[in-house]
C-alpha positions as CSV (number, residue, x, y, z in Angstrom):
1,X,0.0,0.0,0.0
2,X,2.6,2.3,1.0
3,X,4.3,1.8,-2.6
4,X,1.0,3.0,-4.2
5,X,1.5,5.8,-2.6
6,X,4.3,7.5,-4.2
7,X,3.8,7.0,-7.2
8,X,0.0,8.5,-7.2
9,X,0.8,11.5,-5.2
10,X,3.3,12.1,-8.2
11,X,0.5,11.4,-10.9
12,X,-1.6,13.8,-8.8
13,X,1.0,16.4,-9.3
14,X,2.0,15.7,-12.7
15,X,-2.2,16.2,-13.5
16,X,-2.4,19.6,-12.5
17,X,-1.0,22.9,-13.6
18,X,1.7,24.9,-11.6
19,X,-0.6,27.9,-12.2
20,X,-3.4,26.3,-10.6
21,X,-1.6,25.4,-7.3
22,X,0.3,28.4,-6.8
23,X,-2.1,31.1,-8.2
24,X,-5.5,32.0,-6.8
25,X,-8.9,32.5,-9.0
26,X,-8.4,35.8,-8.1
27,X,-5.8,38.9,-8.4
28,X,-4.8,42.0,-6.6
29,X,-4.3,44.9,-8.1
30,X,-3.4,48.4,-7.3
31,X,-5.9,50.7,-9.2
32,X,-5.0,54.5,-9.3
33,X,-5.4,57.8,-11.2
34,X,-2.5,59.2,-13.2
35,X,-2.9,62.5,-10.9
36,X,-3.6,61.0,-7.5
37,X,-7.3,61.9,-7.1
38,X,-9.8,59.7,-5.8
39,X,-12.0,57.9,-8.2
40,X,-15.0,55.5,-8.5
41,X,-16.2,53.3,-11.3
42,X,-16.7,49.4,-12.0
43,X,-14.9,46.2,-13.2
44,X,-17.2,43.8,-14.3
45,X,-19.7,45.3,-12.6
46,X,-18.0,45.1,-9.3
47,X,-17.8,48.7,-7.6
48,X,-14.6,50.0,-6.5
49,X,-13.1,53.1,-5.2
50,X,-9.4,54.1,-6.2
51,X,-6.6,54.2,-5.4
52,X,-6.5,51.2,-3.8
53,X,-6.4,47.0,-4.2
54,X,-8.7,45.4,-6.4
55,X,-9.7,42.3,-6.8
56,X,-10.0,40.7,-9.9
57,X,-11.1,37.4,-11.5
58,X,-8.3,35.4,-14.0
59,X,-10.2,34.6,-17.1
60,X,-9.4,34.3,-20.5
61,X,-10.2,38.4,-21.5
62,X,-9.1,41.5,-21.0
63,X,-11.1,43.8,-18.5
64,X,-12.4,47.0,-19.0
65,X,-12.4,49.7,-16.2
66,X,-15.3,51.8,-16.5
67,X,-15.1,55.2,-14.6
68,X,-17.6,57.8,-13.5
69,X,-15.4,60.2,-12.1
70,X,-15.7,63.7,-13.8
71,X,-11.7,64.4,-15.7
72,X,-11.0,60.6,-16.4
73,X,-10.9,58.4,-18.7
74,X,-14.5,56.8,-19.3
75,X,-12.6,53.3,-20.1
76,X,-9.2,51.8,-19.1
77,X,-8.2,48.3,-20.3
78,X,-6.4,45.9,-18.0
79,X,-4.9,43.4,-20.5
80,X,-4.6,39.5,-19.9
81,X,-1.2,38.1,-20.1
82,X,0.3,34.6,-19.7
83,X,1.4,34.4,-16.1
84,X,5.1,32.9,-16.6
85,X,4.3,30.5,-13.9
86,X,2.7,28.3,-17.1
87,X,5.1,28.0,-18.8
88,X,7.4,26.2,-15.7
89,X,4.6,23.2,-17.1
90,X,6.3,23.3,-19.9
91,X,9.4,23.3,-19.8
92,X,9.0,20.0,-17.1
93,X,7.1,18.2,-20.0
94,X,3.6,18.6,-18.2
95,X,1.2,18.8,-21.0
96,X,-2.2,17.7,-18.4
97,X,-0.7,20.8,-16.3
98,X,-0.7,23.5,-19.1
99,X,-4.2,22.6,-20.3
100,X,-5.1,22.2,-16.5
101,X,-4.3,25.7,-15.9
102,X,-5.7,26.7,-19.6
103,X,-9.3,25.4,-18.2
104,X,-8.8,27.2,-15.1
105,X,-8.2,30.4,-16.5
106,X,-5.5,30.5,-13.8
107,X,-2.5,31.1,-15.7
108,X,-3.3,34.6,-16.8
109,X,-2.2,37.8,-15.1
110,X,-3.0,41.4,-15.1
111,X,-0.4,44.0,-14.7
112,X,0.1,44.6,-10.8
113,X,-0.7,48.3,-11.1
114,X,-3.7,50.1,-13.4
115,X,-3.5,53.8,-13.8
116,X,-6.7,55.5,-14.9
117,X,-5.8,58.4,-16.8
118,X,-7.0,61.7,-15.2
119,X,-6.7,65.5,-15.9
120,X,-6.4,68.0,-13.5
């Protein structure tokens, strides 16, 4: 029993993506305006009130920041990038891990810090 063991905690590992285990359904990131004023809009249609963290879901799409504060920019876009955590899959040869991480829409990333343009 014990040699089972091994060997299917190592399958279970092999089976899932590195950017599954290590990264979490969600993101923090640090909105702000480009001249330091508060502001108050929606991602996704969750509220939020800047600068500050928020939090954001990994998926497969770019998200657009929609402001209603008077002097900024209406819409800012948050673009979706490959979190380089992937591609650690791939270079070990873990094929079930990369498409693991695909379907979990885990192994993207936004950039840690969104600046919503703003005049003064």
């Amino acid at each position: 029993m014990k040699l089972l063991l091994l060997p299917a905690a190592l399958l279970a590992l092999g089976l899932t993506g590195c950017a599954s285990i290590l990264n979490d359904q969600t993101q923090q990131v640090n909105v702000s305006s480009s001249t330091g004023t508060e502001i108050k809009g929606t991602i996704d249609g969750q509220a939020f009130k800047a600068p500050g963290i928020v939090n954001l879901k990994r998926e497969n799409k770019n998200k657009i920041i929609m402001t209603e504060t008077e002097g900024c920019a209406q819409q800012t876009v948050a673009e979706k990038t490959v979190d380089p955590k992937f591609f650690i899959n791939i270079l070990s040869g873990g094929a079930f891990g990369s498409t693991t991480d695909y379907s979990t829409e885990k192994m993207w990333k936004y950039s840690d810090n969104i600046v919503v343009s703003c005049r003064k």
